[in-house]
C-alpha atoms as one frame of an Amber mdcrd trajectory, in Angstrom:
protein
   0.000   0.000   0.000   1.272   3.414  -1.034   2.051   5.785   1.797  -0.117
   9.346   1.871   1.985  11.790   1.253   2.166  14.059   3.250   4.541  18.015
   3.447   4.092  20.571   6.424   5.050  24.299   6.300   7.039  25.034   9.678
   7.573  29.025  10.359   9.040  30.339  13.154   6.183  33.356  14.400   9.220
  36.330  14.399   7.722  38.438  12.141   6.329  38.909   8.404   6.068  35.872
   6.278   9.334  36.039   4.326   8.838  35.796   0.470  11.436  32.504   1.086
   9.569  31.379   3.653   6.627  31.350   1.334   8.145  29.447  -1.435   8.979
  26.945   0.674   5.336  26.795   1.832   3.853  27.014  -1.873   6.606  23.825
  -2.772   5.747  21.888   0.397   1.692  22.641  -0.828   2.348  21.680  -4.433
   4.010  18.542  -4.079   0.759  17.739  -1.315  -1.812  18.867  -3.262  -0.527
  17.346  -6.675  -0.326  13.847  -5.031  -3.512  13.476  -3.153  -1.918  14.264
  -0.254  -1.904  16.498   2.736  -0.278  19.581   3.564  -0.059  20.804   7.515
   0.905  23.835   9.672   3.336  23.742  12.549   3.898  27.337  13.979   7.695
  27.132  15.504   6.929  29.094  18.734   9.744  27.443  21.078  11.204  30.722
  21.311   9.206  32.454  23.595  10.865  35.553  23.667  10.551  36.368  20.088
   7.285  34.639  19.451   4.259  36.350  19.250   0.528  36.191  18.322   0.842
  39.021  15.936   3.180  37.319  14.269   1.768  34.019  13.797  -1.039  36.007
  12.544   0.573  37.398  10.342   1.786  34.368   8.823  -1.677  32.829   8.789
  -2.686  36.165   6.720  -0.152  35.800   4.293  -0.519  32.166   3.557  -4.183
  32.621   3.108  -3.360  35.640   0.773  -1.776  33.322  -1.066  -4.093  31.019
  -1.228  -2.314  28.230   0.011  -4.739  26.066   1.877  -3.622  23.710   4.946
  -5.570  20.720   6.349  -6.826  20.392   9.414  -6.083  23.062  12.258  -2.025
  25.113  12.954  -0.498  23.242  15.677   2.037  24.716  18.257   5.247  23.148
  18.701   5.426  24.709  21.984   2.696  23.171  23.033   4.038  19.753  22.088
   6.769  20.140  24.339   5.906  17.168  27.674   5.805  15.051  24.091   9.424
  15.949  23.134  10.517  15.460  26.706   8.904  12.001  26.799  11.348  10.918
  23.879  13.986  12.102  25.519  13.554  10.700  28.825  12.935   7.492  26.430
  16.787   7.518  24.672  18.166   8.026  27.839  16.222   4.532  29.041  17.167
   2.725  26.059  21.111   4.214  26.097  20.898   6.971  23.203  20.980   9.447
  25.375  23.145  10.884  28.324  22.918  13.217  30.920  25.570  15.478  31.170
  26.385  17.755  34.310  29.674  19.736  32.615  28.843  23.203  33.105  29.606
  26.243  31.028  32.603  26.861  32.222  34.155  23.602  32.182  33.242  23.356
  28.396  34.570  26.877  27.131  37.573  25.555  29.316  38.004  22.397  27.360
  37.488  24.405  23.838  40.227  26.974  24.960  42.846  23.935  25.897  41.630
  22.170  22.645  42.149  25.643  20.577  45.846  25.911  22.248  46.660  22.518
  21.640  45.216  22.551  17.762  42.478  20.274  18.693  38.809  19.436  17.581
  36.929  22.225  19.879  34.179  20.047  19.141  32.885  18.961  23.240  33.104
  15.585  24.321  31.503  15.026  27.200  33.155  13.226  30.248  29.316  12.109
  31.397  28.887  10.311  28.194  29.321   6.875  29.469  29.053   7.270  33.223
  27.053   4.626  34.843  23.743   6.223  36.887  25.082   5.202  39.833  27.931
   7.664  39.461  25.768  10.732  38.422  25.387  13.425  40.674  21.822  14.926
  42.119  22.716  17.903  39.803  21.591  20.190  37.239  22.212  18.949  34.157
  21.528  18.540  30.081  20.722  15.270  27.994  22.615  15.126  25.287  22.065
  12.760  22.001  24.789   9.523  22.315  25.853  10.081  18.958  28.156   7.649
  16.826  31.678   8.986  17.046  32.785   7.057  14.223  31.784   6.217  10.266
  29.552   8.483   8.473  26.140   9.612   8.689  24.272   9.956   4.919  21.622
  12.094   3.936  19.931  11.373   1.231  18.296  14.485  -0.424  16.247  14.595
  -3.589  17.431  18.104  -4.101  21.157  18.126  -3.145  21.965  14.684  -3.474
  23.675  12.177  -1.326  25.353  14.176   1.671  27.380  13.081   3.984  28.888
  14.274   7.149  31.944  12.299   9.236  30.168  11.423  12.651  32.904  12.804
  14.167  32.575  16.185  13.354  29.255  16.099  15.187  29.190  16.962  18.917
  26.654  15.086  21.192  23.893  17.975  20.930  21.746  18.731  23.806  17.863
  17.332  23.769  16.712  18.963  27.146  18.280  21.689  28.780  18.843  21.853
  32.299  15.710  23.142  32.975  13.917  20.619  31.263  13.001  22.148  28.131
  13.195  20.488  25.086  15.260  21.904  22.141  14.662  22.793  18.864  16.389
  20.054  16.904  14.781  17.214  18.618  11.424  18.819  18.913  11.391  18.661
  14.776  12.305  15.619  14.575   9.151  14.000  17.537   6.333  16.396  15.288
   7.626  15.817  12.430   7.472  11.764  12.886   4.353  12.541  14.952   1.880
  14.490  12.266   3.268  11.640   9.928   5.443  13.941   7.875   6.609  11.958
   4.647   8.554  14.852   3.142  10.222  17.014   4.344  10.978  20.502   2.363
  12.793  23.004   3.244  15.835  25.819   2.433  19.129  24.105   2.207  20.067
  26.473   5.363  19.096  23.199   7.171  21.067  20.795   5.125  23.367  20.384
   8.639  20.529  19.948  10.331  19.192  17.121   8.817  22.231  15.075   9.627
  21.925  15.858  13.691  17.896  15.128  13.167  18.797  11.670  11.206  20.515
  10.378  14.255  17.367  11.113  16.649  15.510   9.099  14.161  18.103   6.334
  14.416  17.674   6.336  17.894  14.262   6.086  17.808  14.200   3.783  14.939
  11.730   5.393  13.349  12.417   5.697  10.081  13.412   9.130   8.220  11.258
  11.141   5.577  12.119  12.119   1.960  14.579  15.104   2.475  14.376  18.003
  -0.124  16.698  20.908   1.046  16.277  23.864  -1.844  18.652  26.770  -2.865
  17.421  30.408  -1.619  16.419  33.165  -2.699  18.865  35.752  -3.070  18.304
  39.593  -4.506  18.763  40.636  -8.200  22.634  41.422  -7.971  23.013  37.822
  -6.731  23.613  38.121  -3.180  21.420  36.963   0.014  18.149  38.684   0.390
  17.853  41.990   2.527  16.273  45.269   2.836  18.645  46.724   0.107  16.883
  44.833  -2.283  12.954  45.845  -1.531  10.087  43.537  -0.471  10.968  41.015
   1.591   7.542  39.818   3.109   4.380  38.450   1.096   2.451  41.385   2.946
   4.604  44.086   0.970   3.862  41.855  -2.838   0.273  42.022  -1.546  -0.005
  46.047  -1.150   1.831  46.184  -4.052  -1.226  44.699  -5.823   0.466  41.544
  -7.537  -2.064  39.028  -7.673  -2.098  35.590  -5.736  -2.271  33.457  -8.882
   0.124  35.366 -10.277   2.896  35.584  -7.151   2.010  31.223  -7.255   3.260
  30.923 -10.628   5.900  33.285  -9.918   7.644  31.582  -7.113   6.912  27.835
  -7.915   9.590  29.344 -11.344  11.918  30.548  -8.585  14.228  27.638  -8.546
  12.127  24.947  -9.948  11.281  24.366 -13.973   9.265  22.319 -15.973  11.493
  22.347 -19.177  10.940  25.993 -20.770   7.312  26.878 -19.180   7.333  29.875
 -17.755   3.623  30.745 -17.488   0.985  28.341 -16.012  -2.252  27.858 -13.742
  -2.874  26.268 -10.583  -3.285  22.812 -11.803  -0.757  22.834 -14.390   1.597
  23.072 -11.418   0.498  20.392  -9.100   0.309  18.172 -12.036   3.943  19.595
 -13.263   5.455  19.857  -9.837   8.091  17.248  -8.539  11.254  17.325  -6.880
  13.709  16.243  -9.064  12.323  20.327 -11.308  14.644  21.728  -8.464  17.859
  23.219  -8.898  21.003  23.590  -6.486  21.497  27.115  -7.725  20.028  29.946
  -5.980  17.363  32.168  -7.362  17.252  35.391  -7.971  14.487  37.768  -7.519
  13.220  39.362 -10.550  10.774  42.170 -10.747  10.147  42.287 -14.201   9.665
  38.246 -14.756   7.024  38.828 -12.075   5.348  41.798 -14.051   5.428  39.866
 -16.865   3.716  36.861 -14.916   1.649  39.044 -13.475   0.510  40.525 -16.955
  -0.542  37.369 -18.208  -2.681  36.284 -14.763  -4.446  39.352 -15.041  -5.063
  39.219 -18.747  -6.364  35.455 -18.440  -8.801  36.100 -15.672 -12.393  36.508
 -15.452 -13.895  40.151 -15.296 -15.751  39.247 -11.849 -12.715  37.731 -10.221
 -10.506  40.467 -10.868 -13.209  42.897  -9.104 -13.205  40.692  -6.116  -9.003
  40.587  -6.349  -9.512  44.463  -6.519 -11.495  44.696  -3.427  -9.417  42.394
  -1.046  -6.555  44.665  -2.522  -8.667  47.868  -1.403  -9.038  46.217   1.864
  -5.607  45.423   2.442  -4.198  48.657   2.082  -6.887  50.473   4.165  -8.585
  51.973   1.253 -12.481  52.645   0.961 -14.473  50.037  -0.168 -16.671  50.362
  -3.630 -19.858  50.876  -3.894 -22.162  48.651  -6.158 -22.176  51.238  -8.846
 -18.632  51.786  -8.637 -18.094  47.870  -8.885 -21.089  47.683 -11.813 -18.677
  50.867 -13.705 -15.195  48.141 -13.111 -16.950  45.051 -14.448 -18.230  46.886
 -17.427 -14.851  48.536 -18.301 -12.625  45.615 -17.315 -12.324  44.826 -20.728
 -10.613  47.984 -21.595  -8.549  47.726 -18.444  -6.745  44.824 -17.850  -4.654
  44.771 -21.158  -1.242  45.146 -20.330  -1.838  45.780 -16.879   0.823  44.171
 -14.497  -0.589  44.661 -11.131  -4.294  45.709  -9.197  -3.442  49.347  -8.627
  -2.772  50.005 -12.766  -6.283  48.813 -13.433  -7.390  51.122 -10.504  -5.555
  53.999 -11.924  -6.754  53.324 -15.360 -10.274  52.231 -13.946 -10.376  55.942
 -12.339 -13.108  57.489 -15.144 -15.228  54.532 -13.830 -14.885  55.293 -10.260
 -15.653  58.985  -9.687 -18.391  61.367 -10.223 -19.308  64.650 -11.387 -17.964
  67.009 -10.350 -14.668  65.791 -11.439 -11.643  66.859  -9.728  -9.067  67.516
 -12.782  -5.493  66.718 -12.261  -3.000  69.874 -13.448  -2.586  68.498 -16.464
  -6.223  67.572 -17.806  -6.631  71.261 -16.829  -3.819  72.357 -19.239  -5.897
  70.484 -21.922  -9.142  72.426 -21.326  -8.385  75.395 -23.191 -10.580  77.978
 -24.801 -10.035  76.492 -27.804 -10.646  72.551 -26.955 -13.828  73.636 -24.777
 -15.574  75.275 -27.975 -14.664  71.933 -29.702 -16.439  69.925 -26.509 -19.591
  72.678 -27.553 -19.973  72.022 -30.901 -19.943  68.108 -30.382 -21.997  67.932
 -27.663 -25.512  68.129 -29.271 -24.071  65.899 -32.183 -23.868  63.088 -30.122
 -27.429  63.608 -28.399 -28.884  61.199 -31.211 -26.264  59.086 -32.180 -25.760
  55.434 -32.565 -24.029  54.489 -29.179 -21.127  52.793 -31.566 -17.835  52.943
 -31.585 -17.880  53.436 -35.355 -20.593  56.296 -35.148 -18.381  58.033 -32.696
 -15.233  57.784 -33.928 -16.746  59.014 -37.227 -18.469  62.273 -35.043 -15.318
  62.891 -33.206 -13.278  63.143 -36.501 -15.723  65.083 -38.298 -15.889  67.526
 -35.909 -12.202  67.548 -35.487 -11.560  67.882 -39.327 -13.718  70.878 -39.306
 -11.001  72.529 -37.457  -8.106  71.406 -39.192  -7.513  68.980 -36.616  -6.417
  65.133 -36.338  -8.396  62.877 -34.013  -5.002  62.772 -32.062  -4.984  66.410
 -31.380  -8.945  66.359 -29.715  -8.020  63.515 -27.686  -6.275  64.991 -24.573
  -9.288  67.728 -24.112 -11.990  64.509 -24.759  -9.978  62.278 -21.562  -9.393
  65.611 -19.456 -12.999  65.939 -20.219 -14.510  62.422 -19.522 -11.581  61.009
 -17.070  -9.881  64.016 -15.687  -6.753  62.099 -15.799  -4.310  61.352 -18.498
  -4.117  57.611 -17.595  -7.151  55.985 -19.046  -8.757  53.967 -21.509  -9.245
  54.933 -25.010 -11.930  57.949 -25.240 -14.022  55.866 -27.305 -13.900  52.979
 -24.845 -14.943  55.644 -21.719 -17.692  56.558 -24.089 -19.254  52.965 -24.123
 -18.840  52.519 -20.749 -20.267  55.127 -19.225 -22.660  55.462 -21.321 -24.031
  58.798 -23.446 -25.773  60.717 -20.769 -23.363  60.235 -18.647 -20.625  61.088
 -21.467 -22.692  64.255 -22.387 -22.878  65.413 -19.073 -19.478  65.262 -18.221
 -18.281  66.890 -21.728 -20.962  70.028 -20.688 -19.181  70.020 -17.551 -15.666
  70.435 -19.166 -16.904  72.800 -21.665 -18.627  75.614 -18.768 -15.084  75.226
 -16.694
């Protein structure tokens, strides 16, 4: 019987949801969702210090932003932690583990004489094979009874066969002396616990995975798929920071990128499926595997991603892109739409959404559908409303009172009217948008015309003309 697959997505709650940190959650989700199997939540909140609730929010929000569904409810790994210390307390009955009473100073003592002497400063414990009957009633660690000698392999789909000499590994500590579990073996009991099969995640923990394959040794349980991919790093080729703009999924949200389009965008950011560059939802969980991932880094590219983005916006439905709009409104604290503002976006989305790379372009462009009269004329719509362009707006006023509502017919009335004053269509243009969108960014005028309709266009070009 085949084994359920099944990935988890393990942030630490510090902060904003790193744009790494979500690629790593959109691969772990792919490779899930594209093999019937499931994909879980473990928020890393050991570190209570630095852990907070607005922060795991905040990872919740941007995950959902993305649209990257999880199954079943977030666990805590803090929570978990009596579990971890259970399988601790159970190497140390069954001889993989140790307790070890050395205290700080006698350790930075041996690593000075081992420095001076040109040693390993790597700590070996004098407690590691005491008997109990030896041990003193005082504070102390347990520490993993590693193998000191031969090799320890890890076999990763991504990076290949790795290995590390055991003895270059120190006996790391599972509880500290007050009790508490650490890190390193509390990944390894949920991981084994929620049934993890797979286990993806930035090569950062390639090391890791060597100390955690010796827990599972000791526990003889056996190990999941390991998948350690490249990061991330900026456009000049060096690790992401500040320097090189947005680093959480929060900032690609307010900059309007759509979620579809930021999931095709990432799942390309170190993986391929040969030279596809642009594809949906399904086409990735059907495409997505780990063998697609390389051991290069990637780099962040802003204009791959407005390119992406161009082509999710141009491919989706008028509706959803009003509904993308108004979660986009919402996130950035910006007022809602009203019904006949939302009616105006439908109608004119087809005039809109060419070329547009991101939310806010459409809303810019979208603005003649948005506002009413009066308008409020930028500087330079004003420049184009001069004496001469507003007895132009006069004269073709009352010709378009009984038109055909065409774009032919009004193209045809436009030019006329323009010809009769020695003028190309070109010319009229700028006064007929500062007229009907009060903006320079917009639609064609003939599009604005259909849109809004002819009373609505007749009003507004009366309006320009009396200014």
């Amino acid at each position: 019987m085949t084994t359920q697959v099944v990935t988890r997505f393990a942030p630490s709650p510090t902060g904003f949801l790193h744009i790494g940190g979500a690629r790593t959650a959109l691969f772990n989700w792919l490779y899930a969702r594209g093999r019937g199997g499931r994909f879980l939540l473990r928020i890393e909140d050991t570190d209570r210090a630095r852990s907070t609730p607005e922060a795991t929010q905040a990872i919740l929000t941007g995950l959902t932003w993305l649209g990257l569904d999880w199954d079943g409810a977030p666990t805590s790994q803090f929570e978990q932690r009596e579990r971890h210390a259970e399988v601790a307390r159970e190497m140390l009955a069954n001889g993989h583990a140790y307790k070890c009473f050395s205290t700080q100073e006698e350790i930075a003592a041996f690593r000075d004489a081992a420095k001076a002497e040109g040693r390993s400063t790597l700590f070996l414990s004098p407690w590691r094979d005491t008997p109990e009957s030896q041990q003193p009633d005082l504070p102390h660690v347990v520490r993993l009874k590693a193998p000191r000698e031969g090799m320890t392999l890890v076999k990763d789909e991504v990076q290949g066969d790795v290995t590390i000499r055991n003895d270059q590994l120190d006996d790391m500590i599972l509880l500290r002396s007050d009790g508490t579990p650490t890190y390193m073996l509390a990944v390894v009991v949920d991981d084994h616990d929620m049934g993890v099969t797979h286990v993806i995640r930035g090569d950062d923990h390639l090391n890791n995975a060597a100390r955690q394959a010796q827990i599972y040794a000791a526990m003889g349980w056996p190990q999941p798929v390991w998948a350690h991919i490249p990061l991330i790093h900026g456009p000049d080729g060096k690790k992401l920071s500040k320097r090189h703009g947005a680093l959480g999924v929060e900032e690609y949200a307010a900059m309007g990128y759509p979620p579809a389009a930021m999931r095709n965008y990432l799942a390309r950011l170190g993986w391929s499926h040969g030279d596809d560059e642009l594809f949906d939802d399904a086409q990735a969980k059907d495409w997505f595997d780990l063998k697609g991932i390389g051991k290069s880094p990637a780099r962040l590219d802003f204009k791959k991603l407005d390119h992406v983005s161009s082509y999710h916006i141009g491919r989706m439905a008028d509706d959803d892109l009003v509904n993308e709009i108004e979660r986009f409104l919402a996130a950035t604290q910006q007022p809602t739409l009203s019904q006949v503002q939302k009616d105006g976006l439908s109608a004119a989305m087809y005039c809109l959404k060419d070329r547009a790379k991101s939310l806010p372009q459409i809303i810019e462009k979208a603005h003649f559908v948005l506002i009413s009269r009066p308008l409020d004329r930028d500087e330079k719509s004003r420049k184009a409303l001069d004496d001469v362009s507003r007895g132009i707006l006069t004269e073709l006023t009352p010709q378009l009172q009984n038109a055909s509502w065409t774009r032919d017919t009004l193209e045809a009335i436009v030019s006329q009217v323009a010809d009769g004053h020695g003028l190309k269509l070109g010319k009229l243009a700028p006064a007929l948008r500062a007229a009907l969108a009060g903006r320079p960014v917009s639609p064609s005028v003939f599009d604005m015309m259909l849109v809004i309709g002819r009373e609505e266009t007749i009003a507004r070009l009366t309006e320009a003309a009396a200014d």
